[in-house]
C-alpha positions as CSV (number, residue, x, y, z in Angstrom):
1,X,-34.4,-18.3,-35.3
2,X,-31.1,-16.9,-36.1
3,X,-28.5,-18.9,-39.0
4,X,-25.5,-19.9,-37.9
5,X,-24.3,-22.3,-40.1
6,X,-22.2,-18.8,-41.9
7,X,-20.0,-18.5,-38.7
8,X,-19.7,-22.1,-38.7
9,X,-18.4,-22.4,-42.3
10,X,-16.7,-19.4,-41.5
11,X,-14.8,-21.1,-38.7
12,X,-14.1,-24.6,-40.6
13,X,-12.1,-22.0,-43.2
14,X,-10.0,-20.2,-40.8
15,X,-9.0,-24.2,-39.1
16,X,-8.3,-25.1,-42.4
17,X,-6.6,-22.1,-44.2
18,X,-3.2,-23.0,-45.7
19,X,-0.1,-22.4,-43.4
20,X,3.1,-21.0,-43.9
21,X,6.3,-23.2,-44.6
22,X,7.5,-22.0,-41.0
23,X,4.4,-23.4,-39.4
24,X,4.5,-26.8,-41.0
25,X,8.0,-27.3,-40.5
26,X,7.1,-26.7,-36.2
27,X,4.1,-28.6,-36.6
28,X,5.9,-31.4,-38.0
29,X,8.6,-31.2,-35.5
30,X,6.3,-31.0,-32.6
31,X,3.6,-33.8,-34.0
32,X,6.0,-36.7,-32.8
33,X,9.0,-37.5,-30.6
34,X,12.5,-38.0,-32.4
35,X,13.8,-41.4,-32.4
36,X,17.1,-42.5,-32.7
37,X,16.4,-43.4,-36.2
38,X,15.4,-39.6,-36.8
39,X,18.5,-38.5,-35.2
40,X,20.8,-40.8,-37.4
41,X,19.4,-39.6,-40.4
42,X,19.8,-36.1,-39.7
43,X,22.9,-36.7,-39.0
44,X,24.1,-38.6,-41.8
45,X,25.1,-41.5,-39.6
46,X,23.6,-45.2,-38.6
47,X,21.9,-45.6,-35.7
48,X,24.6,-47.8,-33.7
49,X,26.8,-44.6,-34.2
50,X,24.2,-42.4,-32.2
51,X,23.9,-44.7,-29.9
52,X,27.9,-44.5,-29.3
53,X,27.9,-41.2,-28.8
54,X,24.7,-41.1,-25.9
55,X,26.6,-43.5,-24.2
56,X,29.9,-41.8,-24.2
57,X,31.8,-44.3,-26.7
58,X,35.4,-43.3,-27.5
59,X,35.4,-45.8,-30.3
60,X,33.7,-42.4,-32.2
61,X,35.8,-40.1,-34.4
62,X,35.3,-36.3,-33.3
63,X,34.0,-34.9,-36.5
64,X,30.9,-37.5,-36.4
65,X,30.3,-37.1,-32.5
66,X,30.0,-33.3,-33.1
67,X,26.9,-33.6,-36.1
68,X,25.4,-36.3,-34.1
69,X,25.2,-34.2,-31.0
70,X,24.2,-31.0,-33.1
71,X,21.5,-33.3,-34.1
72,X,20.4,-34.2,-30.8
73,X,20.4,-30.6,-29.7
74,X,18.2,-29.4,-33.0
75,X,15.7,-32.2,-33.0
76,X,15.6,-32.1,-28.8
77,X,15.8,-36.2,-28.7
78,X,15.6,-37.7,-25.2
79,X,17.6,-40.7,-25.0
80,X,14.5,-43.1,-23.8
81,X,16.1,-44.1,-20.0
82,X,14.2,-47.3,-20.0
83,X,15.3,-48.8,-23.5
84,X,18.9,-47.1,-22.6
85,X,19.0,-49.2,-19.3
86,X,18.1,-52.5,-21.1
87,X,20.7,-52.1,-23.5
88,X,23.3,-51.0,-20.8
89,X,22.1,-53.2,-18.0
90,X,22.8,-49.8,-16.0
91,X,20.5,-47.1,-14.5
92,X,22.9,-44.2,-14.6
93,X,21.8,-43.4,-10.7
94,X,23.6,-43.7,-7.7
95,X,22.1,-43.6,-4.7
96,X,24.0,-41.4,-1.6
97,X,22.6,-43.6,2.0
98,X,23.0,-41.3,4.7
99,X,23.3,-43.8,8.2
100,X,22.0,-41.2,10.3
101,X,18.4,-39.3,10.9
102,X,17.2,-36.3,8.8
103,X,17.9,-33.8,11.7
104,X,21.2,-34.8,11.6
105,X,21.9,-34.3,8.0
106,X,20.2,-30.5,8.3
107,X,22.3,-29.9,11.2
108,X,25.6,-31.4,10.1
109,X,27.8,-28.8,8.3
110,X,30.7,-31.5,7.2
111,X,27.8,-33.3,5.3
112,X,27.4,-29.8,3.1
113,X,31.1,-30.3,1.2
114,X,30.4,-33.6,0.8
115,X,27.3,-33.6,-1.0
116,X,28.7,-30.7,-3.1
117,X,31.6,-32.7,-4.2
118,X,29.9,-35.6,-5.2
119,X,27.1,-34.1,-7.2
120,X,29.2,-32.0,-9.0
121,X,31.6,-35.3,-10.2
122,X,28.6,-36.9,-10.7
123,X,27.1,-34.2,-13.4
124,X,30.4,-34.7,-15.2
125,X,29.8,-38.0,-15.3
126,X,26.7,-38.1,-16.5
127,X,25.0,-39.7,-13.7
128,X,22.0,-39.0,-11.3
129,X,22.2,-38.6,-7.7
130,X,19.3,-40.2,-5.4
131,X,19.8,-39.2,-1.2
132,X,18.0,-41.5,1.3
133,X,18.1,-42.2,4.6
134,X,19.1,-45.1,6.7
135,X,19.2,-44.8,10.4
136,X,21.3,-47.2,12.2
137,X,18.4,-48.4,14.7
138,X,15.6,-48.2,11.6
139,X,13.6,-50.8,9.4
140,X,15.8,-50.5,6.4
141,X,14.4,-53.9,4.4
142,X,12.8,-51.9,2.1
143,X,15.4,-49.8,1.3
144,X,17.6,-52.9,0.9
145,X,15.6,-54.6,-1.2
146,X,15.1,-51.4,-3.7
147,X,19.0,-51.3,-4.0
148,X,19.8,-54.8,-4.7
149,X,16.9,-54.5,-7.0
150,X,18.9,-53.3,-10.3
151,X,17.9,-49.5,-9.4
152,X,20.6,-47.6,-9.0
153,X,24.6,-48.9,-10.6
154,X,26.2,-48.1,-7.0
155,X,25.8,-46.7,-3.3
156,X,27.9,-44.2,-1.5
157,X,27.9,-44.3,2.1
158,X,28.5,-41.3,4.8
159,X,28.6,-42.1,8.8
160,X,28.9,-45.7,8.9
161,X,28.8,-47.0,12.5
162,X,30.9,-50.3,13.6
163,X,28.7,-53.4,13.8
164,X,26.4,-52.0,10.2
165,X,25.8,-54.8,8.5
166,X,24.9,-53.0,5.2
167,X,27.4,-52.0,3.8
168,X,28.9,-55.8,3.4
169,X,25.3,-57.3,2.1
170,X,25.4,-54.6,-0.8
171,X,29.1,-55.4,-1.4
172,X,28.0,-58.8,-1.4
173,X,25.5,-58.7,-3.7
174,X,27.3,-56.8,-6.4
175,X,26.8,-53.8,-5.8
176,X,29.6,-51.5,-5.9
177,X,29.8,-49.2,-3.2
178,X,32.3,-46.4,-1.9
179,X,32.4,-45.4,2.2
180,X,32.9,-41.7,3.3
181,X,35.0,-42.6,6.6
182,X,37.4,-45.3,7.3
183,X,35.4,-48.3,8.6
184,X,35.9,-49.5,11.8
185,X,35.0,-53.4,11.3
186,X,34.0,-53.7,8.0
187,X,36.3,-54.9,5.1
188,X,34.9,-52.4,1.7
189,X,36.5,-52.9,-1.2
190,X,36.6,-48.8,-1.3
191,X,36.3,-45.5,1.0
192,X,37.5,-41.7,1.0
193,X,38.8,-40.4,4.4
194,X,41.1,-37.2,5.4
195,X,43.5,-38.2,7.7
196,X,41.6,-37.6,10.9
197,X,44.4,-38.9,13.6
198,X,47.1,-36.1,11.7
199,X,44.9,-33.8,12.0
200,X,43.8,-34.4,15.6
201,X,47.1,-34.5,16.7
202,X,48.2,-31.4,14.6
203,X,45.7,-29.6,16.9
204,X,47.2,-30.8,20.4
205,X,50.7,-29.7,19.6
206,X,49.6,-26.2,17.9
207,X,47.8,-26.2,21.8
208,X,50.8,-26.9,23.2
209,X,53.3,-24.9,21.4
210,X,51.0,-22.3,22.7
211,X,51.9,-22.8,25.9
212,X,49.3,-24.6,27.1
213,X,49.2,-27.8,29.8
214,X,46.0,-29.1,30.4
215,X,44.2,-29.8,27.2
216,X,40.9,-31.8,27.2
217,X,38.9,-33.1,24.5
218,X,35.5,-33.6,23.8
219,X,35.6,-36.7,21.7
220,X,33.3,-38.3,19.3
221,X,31.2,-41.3,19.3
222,X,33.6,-44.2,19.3
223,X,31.3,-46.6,17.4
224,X,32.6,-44.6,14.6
225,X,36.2,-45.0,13.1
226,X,36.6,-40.9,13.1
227,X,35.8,-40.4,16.7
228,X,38.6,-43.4,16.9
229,X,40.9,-41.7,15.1
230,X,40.5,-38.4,16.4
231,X,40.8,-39.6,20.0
232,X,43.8,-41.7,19.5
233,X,45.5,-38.4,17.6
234,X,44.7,-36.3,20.8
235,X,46.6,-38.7,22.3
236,X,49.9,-38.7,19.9
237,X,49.8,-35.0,19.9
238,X,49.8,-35.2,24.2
239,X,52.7,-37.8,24.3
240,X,54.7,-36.3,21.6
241,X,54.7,-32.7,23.6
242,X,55.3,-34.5,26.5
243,X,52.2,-34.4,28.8
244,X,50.3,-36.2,30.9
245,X,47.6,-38.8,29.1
246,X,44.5,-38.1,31.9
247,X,41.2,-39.9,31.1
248,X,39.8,-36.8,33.7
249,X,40.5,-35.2,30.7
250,X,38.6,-36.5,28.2
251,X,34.5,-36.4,27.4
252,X,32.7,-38.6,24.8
253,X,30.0,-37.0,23.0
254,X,27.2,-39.2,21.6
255,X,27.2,-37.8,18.2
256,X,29.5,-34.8,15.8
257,X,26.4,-32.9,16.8
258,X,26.2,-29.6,18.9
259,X,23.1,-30.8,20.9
260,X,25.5,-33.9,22.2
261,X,28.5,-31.4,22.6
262,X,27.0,-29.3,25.2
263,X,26.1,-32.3,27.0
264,X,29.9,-33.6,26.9
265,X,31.1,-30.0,27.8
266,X,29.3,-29.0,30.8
267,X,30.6,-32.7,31.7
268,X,34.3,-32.0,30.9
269,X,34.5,-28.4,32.9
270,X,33.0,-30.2,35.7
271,X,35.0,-33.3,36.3
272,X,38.9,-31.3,34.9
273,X,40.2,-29.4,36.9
274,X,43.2,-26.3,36.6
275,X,41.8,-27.2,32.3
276,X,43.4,-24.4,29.8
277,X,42.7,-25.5,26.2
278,X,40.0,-27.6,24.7
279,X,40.2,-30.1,21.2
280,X,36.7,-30.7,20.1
281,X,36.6,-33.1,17.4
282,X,34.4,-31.4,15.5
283,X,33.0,-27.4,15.0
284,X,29.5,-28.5,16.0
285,X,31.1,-29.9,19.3
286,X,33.6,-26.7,19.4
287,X,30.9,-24.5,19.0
288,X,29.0,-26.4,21.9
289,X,31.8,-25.9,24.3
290,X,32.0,-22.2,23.5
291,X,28.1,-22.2,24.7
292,X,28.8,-23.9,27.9
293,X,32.2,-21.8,28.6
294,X,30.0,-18.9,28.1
295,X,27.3,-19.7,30.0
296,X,30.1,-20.5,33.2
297,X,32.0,-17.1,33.1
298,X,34.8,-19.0,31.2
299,X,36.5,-16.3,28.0
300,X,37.6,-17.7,25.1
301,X,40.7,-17.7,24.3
302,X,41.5,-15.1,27.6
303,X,40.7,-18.1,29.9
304,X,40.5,-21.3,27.5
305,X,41.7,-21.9,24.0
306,X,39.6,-23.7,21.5
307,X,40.5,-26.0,18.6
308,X,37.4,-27.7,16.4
309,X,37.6,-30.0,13.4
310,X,36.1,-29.5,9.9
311,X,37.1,-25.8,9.0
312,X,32.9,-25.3,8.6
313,X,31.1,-22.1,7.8
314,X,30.6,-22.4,11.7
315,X,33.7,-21.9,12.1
316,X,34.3,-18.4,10.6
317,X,30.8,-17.0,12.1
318,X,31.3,-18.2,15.4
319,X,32.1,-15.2,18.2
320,X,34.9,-15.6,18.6
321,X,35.9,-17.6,15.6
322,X,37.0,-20.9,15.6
323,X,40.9,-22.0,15.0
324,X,39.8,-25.6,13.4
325,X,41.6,-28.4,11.6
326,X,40.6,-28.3,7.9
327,X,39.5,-31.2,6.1
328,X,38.7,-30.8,2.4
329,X,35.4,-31.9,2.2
330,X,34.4,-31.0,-1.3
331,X,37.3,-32.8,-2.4
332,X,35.8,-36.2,-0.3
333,X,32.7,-35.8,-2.2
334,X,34.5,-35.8,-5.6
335,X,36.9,-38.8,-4.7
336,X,34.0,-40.4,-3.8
337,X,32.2,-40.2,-6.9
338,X,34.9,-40.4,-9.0
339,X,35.7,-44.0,-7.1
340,X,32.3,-44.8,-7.6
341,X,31.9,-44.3,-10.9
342,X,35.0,-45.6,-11.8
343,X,34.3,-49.0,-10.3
344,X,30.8,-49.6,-12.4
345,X,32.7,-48.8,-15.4
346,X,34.6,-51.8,-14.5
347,X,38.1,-49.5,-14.7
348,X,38.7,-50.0,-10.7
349,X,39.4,-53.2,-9.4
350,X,41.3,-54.2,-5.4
351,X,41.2,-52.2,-2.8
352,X,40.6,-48.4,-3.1
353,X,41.4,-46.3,-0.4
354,X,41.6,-42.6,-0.4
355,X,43.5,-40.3,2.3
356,X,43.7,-36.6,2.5
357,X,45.6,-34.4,4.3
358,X,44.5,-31.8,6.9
359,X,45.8,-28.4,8.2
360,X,45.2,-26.0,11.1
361,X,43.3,-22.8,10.1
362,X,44.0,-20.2,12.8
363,X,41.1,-18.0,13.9
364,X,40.8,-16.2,17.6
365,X,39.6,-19.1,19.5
366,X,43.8,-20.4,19.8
């Protein structure tokens, strides 16, 4: 039988050979997670101080915030979010509730700017971002229920329809909240919108300065305040170049999306007749008609000018591209946050409202 109690001993000597000053010191820094307290002495501060400076105090003088947070960085504390939120009574989320189905969010190109905006104001504020869904025609009691349930500190909102009751029950229960869009029948306390009937109506005159006399529109949904809007701005931009108002002129699209634009197109080119330009109220529908006018022998802009809404990256790639009415989307996004945040800080009080400006981009579509 072969002795093995030397490699045994052996191995208990190398587990317990001394180690180096460097290896104790990560050892020790490793064999537990910093606390507060462990920041605070590090720092040369008390622990109300450090906790001042994680929650963004300015009752802190600059010299002290600067060691404390050199601490934090050297030590690698985590705030702990669940002690945090007791103290705070806030979460640090917002939650972004998208009123429409998945396939329209992948398929939506204004949507893009606007989440880009919004997370980027958001990650200078400090504060998390949580996307979700909430059809208009789906079961949304869960989803109610979790947001009224202390998890996130406020909701933005993007494609509200007239007639949805959420937005008012979370309003109602104290939940701050901030539309993307101007509601149609609903009384927020705040919302971020570009100013859609402008911009609509910009397009019909640039049409008309153009020359043209028979311009149609394929309009949006008009349970929406933006296909509202957007309609009734076709119609300024008409009467104030003097031409005729025809309904024969107009098509409604069920949704901003290019699916429900072809639909409204091929419905448009049938039922107008002698029709020269077309304002599609928005690039997805624009795009759409530029399908269907293909598909009939129709050029664009030889035969038929095109104008779309948004100013998308569908826009620039579509053949040819697309003159559009710009709306800065990115800039939504931000106002939106920066609303938001500001009314769960308590610094926002009344009636916020938001209203950018558009412009025409020209392209070779008009």
């Amino acid at each position: 039988m072969t002795d093995t109690r030397s490699d045994d001993r052996g191995a208990d000597r190398a587990q317990t050979a001394p180690q180096s000053d460097g290896a104790r010191k990560r050892r020790g820094r490793s064999a537990g997670r910093p606390t507060l307290d462990t920041v605070a002495r590090h720092a040369g501060v008390g622990r109300g101080t450090v906790s001042r400076v994680i929650n963004g105090s300015p009752k802190v003088a600059e010299d002290t915030r600067t060691a404390v947070l050199a601490a934090i960085k050297e030590l690698g504390y985590v705030p702990n979010q669940a002690a945090r939120t007791l103290v705070t009574q806030r979460t640090d989320t917002v939650a972004l509730v998208v009123t429409e189905s998945q396939e329209w969010l992948w398929g939506e190109p204004f949507f893009a700017g606007v989440l880009r905006g919004a997370s980027e104001q958001l990650a200078d504020e400090n504060m998390r971002l949580m996307l979700t869904f909430a059809p208009k025609d789906g079961d949304r009691t869960r989803l109610e229920s979790y947001l009224m349930s202390g998890h996130v500190d406020g909701v933005m909102m993007v494609s509200s329809h007239s007639g949805d009751p959420l937005p008012t029950r979370l309003e109602d229960s104290g939940i701050p909240i901030v539309l993307c869009g101007t509601p149609s029948d609903l009384n927020p306390a705040a919302y971020v919108d570009c100013d859609n009937r402008s911009g609509a109506r910009q397009a019909v005159e640039y049409l008309a300065e153009k020359g043209h006399k028979r311009i149609g529109i394929i309009a949006g949904p008009q349970d929406m305040q933006v296909g509202v809007d957007r309609l009734n701005g076709y119609r300024d931009g008409l009467r104030g170049s003097r031409l005729p108002v025809e309904e024969g002129l107009v098509a409604f699209a069920e949704g901003f999306d290019e699916a429900s634009g072809i639909k409204a197109a091929r419905r448009l080119f049938d039922q107008a007749e002698g029709l020269d330009a077309v304002f599609a109220a928005s690039d997805p529908l624009a795009t759409a008609t530029l399908r269907v006018a293909r598909d009939r022998g129709i050029r664009v802009p030889e035969d038929l000018a095109l104008i779309g809404f948004d100013d998308s990256p569908l826009a620039e790639v579509a053949e040819p591209p697309l003159t559009t009415v710009h709306q800065p989307t990115e800039t939504m996004g931000r106002e939106m946050a920066r609303l938001l945040c500001g009314r769960i800080r308590g610094e926002e009080a009344g009636p916020l409202v938001t209203i950018l400006g558009t412009r025409i981009v020209v392209r070779e579509s008009a």
